[in-house]
Steps between C-alpha positions, in 0.01 A plus 500: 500500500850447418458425171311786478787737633762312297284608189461846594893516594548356141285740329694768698828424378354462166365863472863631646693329160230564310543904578887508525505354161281736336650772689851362352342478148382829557834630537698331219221616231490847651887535460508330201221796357653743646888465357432298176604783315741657751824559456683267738830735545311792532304335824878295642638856447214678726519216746882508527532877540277534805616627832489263737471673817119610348429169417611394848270776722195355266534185593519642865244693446262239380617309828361798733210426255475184680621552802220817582248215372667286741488725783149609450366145530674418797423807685102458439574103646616654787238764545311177488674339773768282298810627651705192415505604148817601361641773225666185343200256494265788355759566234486135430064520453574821291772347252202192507224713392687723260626153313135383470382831431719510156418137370096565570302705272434829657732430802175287603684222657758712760282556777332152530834354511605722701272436806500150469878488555412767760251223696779275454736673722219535791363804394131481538288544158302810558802672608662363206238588259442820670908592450460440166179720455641797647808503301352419182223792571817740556716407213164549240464821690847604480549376098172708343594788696825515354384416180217750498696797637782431266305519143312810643832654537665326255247392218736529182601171644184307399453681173334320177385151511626431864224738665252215462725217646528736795176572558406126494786422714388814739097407483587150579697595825231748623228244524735264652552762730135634553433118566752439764399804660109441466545155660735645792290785560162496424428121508111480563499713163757231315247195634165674298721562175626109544139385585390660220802381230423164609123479482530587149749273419290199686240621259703455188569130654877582535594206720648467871380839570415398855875376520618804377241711755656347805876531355430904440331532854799345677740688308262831585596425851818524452500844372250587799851354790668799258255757583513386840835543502549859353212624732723379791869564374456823315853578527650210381239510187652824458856386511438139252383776281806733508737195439293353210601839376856485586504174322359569147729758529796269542397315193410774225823665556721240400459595096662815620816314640496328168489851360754595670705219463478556114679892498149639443415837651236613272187417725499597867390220774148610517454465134621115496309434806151603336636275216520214699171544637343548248605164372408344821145603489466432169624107531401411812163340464556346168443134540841387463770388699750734611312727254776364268504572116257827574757636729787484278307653169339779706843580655654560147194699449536730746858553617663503128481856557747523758720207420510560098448247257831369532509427886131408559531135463820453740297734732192248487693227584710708752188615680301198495808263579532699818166547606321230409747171345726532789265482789223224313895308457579582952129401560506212290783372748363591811176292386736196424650494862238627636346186340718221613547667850109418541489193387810382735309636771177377413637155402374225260199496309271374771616795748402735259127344392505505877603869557225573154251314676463682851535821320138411299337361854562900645 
């Protein structure tokens, strides 16, 4: 057994470097593309004649960001009954997902990561998993609505070739979020579509499909303790909703502090909010991590109108310095202590295949 969970704790690690590194890589060949044939003193000049103060309220802003994310996950603990849990410590599991999130294709690796360093600190795993379901069923919600509303009122924005990348991007989030609300609210329906998906794929001898069966049915009740939970606390549903809102909100206005900081006044805030989510939906469920390389081209696709020619690349690296660079650099940090805190408390090797072991006997 313990060589078993020393393995698996290997092959762990492994998959972490593995990702960082390509998500590094990902990032030097993406610059590299993107200002081989830039002038250098045009971009220094762009970067050097920013106002501060803007850059400085959207890095705060991208902080609420986190700190509504934050807040939302540790008032649906305490709905739950965890009222130990503090602002702090769910700020901590937030800057932990969002750092896993950006070196996983698709941000598929956040909330995993997430609730296991949620069990770690006592929380319970359903309550854990069942956090990170809610919030993640809110921010999808929040993101296509914003990105929907804002090309119907704004659709010059995703003009030309960038209409289909959007419509991928927005197709693929819809049936992520028909799923997640099929299995949350109509579950017996969810089963008979499964049932069915699998039975032909035992008949096309895919293998481990009974594996597979049982891992879908568990996860199915999962999203049934969700239901449950928004039948009973309709309210508070109501109110994880409104601050999903508030939070995407938080993030896609920081291009317009960049804007700002810049001199621009051309395009009013609505204008460069439906920019930036635009881009959002459109990058989101590309399988890459941190949507990086895709998120840089498409936002020299479609905010070159308001920056210029001149100004879009300082604005690219402006924007996505502050809300993305910056925080994937704070989170990276908090991982790292957060990291050899737990493994001072949990103590040598042995206490830890210990620790691994009970939590596989439960």
């Amino acid at each position: 057994m313990r060589k078993k969970i020393m393995n698996i704790r290997k092959s762990t690690n492994l998959k972490m470097v593995r990702n960082f590194t390509i998500f590094i890589l990902l990032i030097i060949v993406t610059f590299w593309w993107i200002f081989r044939k830039q002038n250098m003193n045009d971009l220094f000049n762009t970067i050097k004649s920013t106002n501060i103060i803007y850059l400085v309220l959207g890095a705060f802003l991208m902080l609420c960001y986190h700190l509504t994310e934050s807040y939302n996950l540790r008032s649906i603990l305490v709905t739950l009954g965890e009222r130990k849990i503090s602002i702090f410590k769910a700020l901590k599991f937030t800057f932990i997902g969002f750092f896993f999130s950006s070196i996983t294709p698709a941000a598929s690796g956040g909330q995993p990561i997430e609730i296991y360093y949620m069990t770690k600190e006592d929380i319970p795993g359903p309550k854990a998993t069942l956090t990170s379901l809610l919030i993640l069923f809110g921010f999808q919600m929040s993101t296509i609505t914003y990105g929907v509303v804002c090309a119907i009122i704004n659709p010059k924005v995703i003009s030309g070739g960038l209409f289909w990348l959007f419509l991928l991007g927005t197709t693929l989030n819809v049936l992520a979020l028909t799923l997640f609300f099929f299995c949350i609210f109509s579950p017996k329906t969810t089963r008979k579509i499964i049932k069915v998906f699998i039975k032909g794929l035992k008949k096309a001898r895919i293998k481990n499909m009974d594996k597979r069966e049982k891992q879908i049915t568990d996860s199915l009740n999962k999203y049934n303790e969700g239901a449950a939970f928004i039948k009973s606390n309709k309210s508070a549903f109501i109110k994880i909703i409104l601050r999903e809102f508030l939070q995407v909100a938080f993030y896609f206005s920081v291009p317009f502090c960049i804007y700002k900081s810049l001199g621009l006044n051309t395009y009013n805030y609505f204008e460069i909010f439906s920019m930036q989510a635009i881009l959002y939906i459109t990058v989101c469920a590309l399988p890459l991590p941190g949507a990086v390389g895709v998120s840089e081209t498409v936002f020299l696709k479609i905010f070159e109108a308001a920056f210029g020619t001149t100004l879009i690349a300082g604005s690219m690296i402006l924007s996505r310095g502050v809300t993305f660079y910056l925080y994937v650099l704070i989170s990276f940090f908090v991982v790292l202590i957060n990291a050899i805190r737990m493994r001072n408390v949990k103590g040598d090797i042995d206490n830890y295949v210990t620790e691994f072991e009970k939590d596989l006997e439960k």
